[in-house]
C-alpha positions in Angstrom: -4.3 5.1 -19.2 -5.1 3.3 -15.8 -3.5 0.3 -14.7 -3.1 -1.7 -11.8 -0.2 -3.2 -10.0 -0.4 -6.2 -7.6 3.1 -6.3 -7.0 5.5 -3.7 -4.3 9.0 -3.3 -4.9 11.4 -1.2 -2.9 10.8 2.0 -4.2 7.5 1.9 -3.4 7.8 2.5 0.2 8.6 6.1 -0.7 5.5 6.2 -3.3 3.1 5.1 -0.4 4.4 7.9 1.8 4.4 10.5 -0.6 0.7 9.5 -1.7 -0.6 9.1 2.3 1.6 12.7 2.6 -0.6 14.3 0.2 -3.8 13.3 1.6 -5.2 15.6 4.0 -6.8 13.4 6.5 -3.7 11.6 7.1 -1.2 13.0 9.9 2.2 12.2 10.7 1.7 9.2 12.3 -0.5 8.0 9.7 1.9 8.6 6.8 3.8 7.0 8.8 2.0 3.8 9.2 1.6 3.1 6.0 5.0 3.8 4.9 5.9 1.2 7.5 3.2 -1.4 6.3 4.9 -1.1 2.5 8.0 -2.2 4.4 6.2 -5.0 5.8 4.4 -5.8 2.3 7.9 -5.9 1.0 9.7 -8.2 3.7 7.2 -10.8 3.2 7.7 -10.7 -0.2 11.4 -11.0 0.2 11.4 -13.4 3.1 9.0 -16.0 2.3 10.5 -18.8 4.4 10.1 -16.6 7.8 6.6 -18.5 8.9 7.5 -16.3 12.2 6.6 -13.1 10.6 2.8 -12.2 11.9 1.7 -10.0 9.2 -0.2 -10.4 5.9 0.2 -6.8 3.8 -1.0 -6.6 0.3 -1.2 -3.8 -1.9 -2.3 -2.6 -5.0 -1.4 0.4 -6.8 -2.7 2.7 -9.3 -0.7 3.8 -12.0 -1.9 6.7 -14.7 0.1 7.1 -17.4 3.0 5.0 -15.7 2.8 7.2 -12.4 1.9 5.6 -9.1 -0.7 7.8 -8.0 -3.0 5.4 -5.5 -2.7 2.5 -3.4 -5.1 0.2 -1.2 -3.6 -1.8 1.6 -5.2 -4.7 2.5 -4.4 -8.3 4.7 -6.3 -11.1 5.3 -8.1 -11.6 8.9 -6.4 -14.0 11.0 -8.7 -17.1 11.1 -10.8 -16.4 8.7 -11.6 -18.4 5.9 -10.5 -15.8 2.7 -11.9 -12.7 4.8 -9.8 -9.6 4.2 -9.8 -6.6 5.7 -8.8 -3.0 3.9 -6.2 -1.2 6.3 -5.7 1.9 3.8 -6.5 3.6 0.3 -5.2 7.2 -0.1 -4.6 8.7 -3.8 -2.3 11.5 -4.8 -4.6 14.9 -4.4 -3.2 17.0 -7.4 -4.0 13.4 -9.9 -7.6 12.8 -8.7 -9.3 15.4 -11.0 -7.2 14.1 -14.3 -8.5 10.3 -13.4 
C-alpha cells in the first residue's frame, strides 16, 4: 500500500540521497543538494527557536509497503502570502513500475 509521510527524521537524510542517487538525471552535485536540504528540513525541525535560520524545507515522502521510495521537497517563497515553490521530486527507479 501507498502512504504518505509529512514528517523527516534523521535517517532520512540517507533515504533522500539514496532515492536522488538512483535517478538518472541527477548528478553528484545534485544528490548532493538534496541530501543537504533533508539536513536543513531536519534542523528546523529540531531547532524551532533559531528565527535566524533562512530556510523553509518541507518534505514529503512516499512510502510502499513501509519503504521510502519518493520524496518532494518543497518551501514556501519568501514574501509571499502561502505561495510555495517545489525544489525537488525524485522516486527510487527499480520501485516505479511496482507503484
Amino acid at each position: 500500500m501507498l502512504t504518505f509521510r509529512y514528517t523527516i527524521c534523521a535517517n532520512d537524510i540517507e533515504k533522500v540521497r539514496n532515492i536522488s542517487a538512483s535517478a538518472p538525471n541527477f548528478d553528484e552535485d545534485c544528490v548532493d543538494i538534496t541530501a543537504h536540504l533533508a539536513d536543513d528540513a531536519l534542523y528546523q525541525i529540531e531547532h524551532p527557536e533559531d528565527e535566524d535560520y533562512p530556510h523553509d524545507t518541507n518534505f514529503i515522502f512516499a512510502e510502499l509497503d513501509g519503504v521510502t521510495c519518493a520524496y518532494a521537497c518543497y518551501g514556501e517563497i519568501a514574501d509571499s502570502d502561502g505561495t510555495y515553490e517545489l525544489y525537488w521530486l525524485a522516486h527510487m527507479q527499480n520501485i516505479k513500475d511496482a507503484a
